[in-house]
mmCIF file of the C-alpha atoms, coordinates in Angstrom:
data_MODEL
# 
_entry.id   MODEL 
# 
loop_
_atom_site.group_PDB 
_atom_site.id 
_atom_site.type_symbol 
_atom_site.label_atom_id 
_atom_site.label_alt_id 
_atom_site.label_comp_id 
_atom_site.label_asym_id 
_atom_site.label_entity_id 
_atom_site.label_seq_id 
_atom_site.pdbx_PDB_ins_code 
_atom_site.Cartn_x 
_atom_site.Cartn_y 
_atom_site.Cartn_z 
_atom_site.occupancy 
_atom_site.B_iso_or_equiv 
_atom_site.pdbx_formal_charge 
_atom_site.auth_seq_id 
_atom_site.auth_comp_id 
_atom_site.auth_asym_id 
_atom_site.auth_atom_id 
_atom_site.pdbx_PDB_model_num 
ATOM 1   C CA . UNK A 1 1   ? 0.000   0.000  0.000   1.00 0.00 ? 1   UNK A CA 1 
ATOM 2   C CA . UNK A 1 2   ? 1.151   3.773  -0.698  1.00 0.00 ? 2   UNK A CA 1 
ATOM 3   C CA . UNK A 1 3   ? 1.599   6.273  1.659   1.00 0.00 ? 3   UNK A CA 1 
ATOM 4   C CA . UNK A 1 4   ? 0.680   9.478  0.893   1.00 0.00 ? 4   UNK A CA 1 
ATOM 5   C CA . UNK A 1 5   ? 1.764   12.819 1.831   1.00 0.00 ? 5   UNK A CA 1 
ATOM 6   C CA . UNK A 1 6   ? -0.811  15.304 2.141   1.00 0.00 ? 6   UNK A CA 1 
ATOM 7   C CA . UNK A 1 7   ? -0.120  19.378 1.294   1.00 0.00 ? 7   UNK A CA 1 
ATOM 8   C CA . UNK A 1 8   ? -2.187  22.128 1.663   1.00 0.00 ? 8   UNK A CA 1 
ATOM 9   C CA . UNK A 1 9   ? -1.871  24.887 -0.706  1.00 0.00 ? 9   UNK A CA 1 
ATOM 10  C CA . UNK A 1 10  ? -1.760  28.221 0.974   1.00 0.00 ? 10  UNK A CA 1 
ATOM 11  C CA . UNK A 1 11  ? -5.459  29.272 -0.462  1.00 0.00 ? 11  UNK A CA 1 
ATOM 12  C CA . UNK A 1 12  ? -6.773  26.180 1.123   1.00 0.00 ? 12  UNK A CA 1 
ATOM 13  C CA . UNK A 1 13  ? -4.770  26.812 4.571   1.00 0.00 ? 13  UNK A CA 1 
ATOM 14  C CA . UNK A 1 14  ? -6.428  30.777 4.512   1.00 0.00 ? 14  UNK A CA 1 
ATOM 15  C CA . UNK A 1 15  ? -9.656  29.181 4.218   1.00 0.00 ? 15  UNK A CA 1 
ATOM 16  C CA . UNK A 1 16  ? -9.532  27.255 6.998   1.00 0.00 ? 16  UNK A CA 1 
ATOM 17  C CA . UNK A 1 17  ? -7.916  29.631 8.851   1.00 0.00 ? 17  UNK A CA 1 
ATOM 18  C CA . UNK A 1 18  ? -10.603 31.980 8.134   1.00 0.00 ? 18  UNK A CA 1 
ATOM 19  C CA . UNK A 1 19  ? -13.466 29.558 8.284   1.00 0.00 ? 19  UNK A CA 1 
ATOM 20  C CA . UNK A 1 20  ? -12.399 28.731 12.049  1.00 0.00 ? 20  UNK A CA 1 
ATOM 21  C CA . UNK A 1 21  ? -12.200 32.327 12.818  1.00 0.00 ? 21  UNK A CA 1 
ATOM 22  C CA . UNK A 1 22  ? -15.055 32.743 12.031  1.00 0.00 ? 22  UNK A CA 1 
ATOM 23  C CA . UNK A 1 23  ? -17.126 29.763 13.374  1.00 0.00 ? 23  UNK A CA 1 
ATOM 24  C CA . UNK A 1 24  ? -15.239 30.678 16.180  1.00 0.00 ? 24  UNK A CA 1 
ATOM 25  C CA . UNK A 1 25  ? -16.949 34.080 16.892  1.00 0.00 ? 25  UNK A CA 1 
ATOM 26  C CA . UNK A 1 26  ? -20.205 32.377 16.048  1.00 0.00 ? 26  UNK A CA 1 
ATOM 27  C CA . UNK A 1 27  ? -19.776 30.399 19.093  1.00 0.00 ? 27  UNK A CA 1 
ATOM 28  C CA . UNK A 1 28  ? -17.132 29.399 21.440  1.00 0.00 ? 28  UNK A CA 1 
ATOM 29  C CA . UNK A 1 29  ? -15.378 26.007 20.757  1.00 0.00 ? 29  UNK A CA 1 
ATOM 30  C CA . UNK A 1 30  ? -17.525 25.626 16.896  1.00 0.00 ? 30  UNK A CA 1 
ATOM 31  C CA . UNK A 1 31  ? -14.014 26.328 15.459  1.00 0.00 ? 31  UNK A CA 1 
ATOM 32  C CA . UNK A 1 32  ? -12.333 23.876 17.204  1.00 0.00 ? 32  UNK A CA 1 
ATOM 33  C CA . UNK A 1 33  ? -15.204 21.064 16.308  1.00 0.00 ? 33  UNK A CA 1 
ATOM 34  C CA . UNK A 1 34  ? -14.964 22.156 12.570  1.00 0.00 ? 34  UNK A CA 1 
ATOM 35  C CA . UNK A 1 35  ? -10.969 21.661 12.705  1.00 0.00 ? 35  UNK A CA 1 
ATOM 36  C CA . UNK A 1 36  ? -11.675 18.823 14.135  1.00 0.00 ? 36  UNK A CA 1 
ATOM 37  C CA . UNK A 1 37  ? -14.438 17.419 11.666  1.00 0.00 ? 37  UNK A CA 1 
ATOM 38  C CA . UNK A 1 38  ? -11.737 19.159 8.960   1.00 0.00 ? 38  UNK A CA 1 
ATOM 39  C CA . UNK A 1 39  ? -8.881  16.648 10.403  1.00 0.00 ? 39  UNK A CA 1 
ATOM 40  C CA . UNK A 1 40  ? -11.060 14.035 10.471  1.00 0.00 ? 40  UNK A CA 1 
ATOM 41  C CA . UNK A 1 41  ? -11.765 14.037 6.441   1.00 0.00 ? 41  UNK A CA 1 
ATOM 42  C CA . UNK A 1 42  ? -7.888  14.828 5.994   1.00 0.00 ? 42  UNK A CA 1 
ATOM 43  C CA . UNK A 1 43  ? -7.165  11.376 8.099   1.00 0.00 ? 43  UNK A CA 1 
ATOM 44  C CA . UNK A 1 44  ? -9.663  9.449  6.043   1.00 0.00 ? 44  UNK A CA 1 
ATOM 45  C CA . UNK A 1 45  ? -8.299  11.062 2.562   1.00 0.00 ? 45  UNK A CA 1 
ATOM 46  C CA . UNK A 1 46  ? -4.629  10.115 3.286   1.00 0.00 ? 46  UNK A CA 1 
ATOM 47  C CA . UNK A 1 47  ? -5.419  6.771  4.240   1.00 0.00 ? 47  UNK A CA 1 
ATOM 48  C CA . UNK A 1 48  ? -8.152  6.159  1.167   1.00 0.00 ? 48  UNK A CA 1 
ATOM 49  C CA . UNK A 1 49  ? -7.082  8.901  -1.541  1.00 0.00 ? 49  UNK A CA 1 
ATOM 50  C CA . UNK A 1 50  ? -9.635  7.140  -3.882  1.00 0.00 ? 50  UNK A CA 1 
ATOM 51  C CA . UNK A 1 51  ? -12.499 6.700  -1.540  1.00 0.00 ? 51  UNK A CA 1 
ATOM 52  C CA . UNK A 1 52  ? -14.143 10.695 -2.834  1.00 0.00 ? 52  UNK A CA 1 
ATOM 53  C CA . UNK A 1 53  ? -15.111 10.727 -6.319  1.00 0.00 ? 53  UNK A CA 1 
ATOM 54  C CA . UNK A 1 54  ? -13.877 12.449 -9.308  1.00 0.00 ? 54  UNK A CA 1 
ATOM 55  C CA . UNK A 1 55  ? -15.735 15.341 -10.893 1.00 0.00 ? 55  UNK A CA 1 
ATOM 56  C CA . UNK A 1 56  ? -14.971 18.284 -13.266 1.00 0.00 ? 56  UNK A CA 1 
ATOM 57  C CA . UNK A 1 57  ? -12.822 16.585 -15.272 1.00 0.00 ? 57  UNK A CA 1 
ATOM 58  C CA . UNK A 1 58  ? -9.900  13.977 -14.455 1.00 0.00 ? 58  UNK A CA 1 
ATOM 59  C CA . UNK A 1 59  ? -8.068  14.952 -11.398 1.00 0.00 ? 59  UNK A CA 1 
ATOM 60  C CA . UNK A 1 60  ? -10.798 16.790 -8.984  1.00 0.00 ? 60  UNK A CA 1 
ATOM 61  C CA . UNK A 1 61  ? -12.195 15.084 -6.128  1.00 0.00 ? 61  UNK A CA 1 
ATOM 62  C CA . UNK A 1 62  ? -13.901 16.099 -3.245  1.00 0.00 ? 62  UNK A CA 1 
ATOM 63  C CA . UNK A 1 63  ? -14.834 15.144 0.277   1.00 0.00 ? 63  UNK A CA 1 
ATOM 64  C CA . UNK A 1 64  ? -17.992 16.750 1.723   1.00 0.00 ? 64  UNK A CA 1 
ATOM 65  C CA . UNK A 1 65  ? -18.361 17.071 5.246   1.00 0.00 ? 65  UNK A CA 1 
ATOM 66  C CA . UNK A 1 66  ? -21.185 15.886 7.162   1.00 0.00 ? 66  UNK A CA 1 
ATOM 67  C CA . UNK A 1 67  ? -21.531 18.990 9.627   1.00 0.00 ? 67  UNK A CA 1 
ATOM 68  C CA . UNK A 1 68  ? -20.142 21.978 7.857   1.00 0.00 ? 68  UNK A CA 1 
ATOM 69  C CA . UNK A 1 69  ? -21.292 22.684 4.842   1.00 0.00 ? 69  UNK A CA 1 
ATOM 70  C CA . UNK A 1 70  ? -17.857 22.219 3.103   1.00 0.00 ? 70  UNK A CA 1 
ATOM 71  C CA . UNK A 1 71  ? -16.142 20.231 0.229   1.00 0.00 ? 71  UNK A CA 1 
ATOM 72  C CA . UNK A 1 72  ? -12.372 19.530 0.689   1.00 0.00 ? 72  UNK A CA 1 
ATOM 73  C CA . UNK A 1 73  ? -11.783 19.760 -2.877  1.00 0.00 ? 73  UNK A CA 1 
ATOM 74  C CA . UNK A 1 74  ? -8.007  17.806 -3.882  1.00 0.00 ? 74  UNK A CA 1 
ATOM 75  C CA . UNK A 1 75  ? -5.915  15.995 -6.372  1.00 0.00 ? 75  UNK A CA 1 
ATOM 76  C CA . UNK A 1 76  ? -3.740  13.260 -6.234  1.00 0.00 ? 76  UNK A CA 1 
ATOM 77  C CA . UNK A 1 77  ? 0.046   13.501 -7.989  1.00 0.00 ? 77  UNK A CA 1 
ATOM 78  C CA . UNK A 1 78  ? 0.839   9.661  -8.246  1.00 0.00 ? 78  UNK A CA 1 
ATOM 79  C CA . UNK A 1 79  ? 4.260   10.689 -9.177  1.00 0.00 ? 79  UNK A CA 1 
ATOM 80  C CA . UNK A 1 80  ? 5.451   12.235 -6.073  1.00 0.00 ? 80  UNK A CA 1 
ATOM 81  C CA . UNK A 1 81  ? 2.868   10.074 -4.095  1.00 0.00 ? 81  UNK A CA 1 
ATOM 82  C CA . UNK A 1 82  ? 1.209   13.621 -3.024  1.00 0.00 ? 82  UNK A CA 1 
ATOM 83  C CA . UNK A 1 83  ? -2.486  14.329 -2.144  1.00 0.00 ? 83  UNK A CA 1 
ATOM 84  C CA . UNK A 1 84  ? -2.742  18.513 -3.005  1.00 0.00 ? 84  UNK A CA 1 
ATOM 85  C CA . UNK A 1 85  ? -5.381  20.022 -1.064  1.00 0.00 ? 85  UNK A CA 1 
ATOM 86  C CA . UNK A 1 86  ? -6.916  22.761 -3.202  1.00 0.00 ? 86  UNK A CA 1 
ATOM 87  C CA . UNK A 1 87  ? -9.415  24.028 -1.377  1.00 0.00 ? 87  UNK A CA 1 
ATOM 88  C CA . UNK A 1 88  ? -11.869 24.210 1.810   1.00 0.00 ? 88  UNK A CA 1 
ATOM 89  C CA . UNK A 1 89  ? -14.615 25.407 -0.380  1.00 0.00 ? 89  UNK A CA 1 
ATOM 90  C CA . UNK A 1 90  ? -18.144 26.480 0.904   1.00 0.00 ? 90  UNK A CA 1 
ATOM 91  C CA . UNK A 1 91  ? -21.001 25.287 -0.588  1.00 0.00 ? 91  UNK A CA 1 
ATOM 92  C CA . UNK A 1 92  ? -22.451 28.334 -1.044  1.00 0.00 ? 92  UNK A CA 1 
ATOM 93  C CA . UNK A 1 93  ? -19.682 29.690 -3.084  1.00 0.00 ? 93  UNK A CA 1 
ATOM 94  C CA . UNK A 1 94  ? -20.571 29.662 -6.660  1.00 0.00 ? 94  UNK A CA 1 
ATOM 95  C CA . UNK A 1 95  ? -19.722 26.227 -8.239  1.00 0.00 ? 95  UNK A CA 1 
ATOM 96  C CA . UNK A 1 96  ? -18.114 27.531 -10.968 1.00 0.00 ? 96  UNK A CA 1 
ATOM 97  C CA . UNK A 1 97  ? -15.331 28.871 -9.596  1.00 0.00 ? 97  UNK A CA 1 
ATOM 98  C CA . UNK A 1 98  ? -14.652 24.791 -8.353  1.00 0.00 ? 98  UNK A CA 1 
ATOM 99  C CA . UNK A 1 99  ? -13.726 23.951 -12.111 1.00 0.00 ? 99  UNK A CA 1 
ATOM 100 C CA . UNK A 1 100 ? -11.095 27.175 -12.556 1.00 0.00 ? 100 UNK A CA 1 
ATOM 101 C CA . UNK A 1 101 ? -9.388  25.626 -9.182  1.00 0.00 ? 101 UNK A CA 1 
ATOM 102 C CA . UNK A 1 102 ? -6.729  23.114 -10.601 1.00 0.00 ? 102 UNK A CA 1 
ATOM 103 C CA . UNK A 1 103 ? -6.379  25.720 -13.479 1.00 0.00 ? 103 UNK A CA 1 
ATOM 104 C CA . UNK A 1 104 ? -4.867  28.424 -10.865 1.00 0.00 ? 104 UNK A CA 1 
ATOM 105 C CA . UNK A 1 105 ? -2.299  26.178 -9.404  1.00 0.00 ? 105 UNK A CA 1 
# 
């Protein structure tokens, strides 16, 4: 079996950055439980690279998760055995803007 690094590009780490700030300020300890639920999804993804399906093309996939209303959007680069997380992208962003993602890398 492969083991997989995982990498965060620095758009996805600002997201989540921001998106704990801010469920933080909603309520005390929600940012912790969504970097928590975030880690979780990360674990599983490293593990099972495969296990989220592809979309938009060849290389996309994507991991909703089940309390936040978030996709961790990602490719894999067999080559370097990588997993390149895009994204923490809200699902009430425009869609759209999830196909121009791997393009802006």
């Amino acid at each position: 079996m492969i083991e997989y690094s995982l990498e965060l590009l620095p758009i996805a780490e600002e997201e989540l950055n921001d998106s704990f700030e801010w469920y933080e300020k909603q309520c005390d300890e929600l940012g912790h439980e969504f970097i928590n639920e975030v880690s979780h999804y990360l674990s599983i993804i490293e593990r099972n690279p495969l296990h989220y399906p592809l979309r938009y093309g060849k290389d996309l996939r994507f991991a909703p998760l089940s309390r936040f209303p978030f996709l961790i959007v990602y490719w894999i680069e067999e080559s370097r055995d990588l997993i390149v997380v895009a994204s923490l992208f809200h699902t009430s962003r425009r869609p759209k803007k999830i196909k121009n993602i791997r393009k802006n890398q």
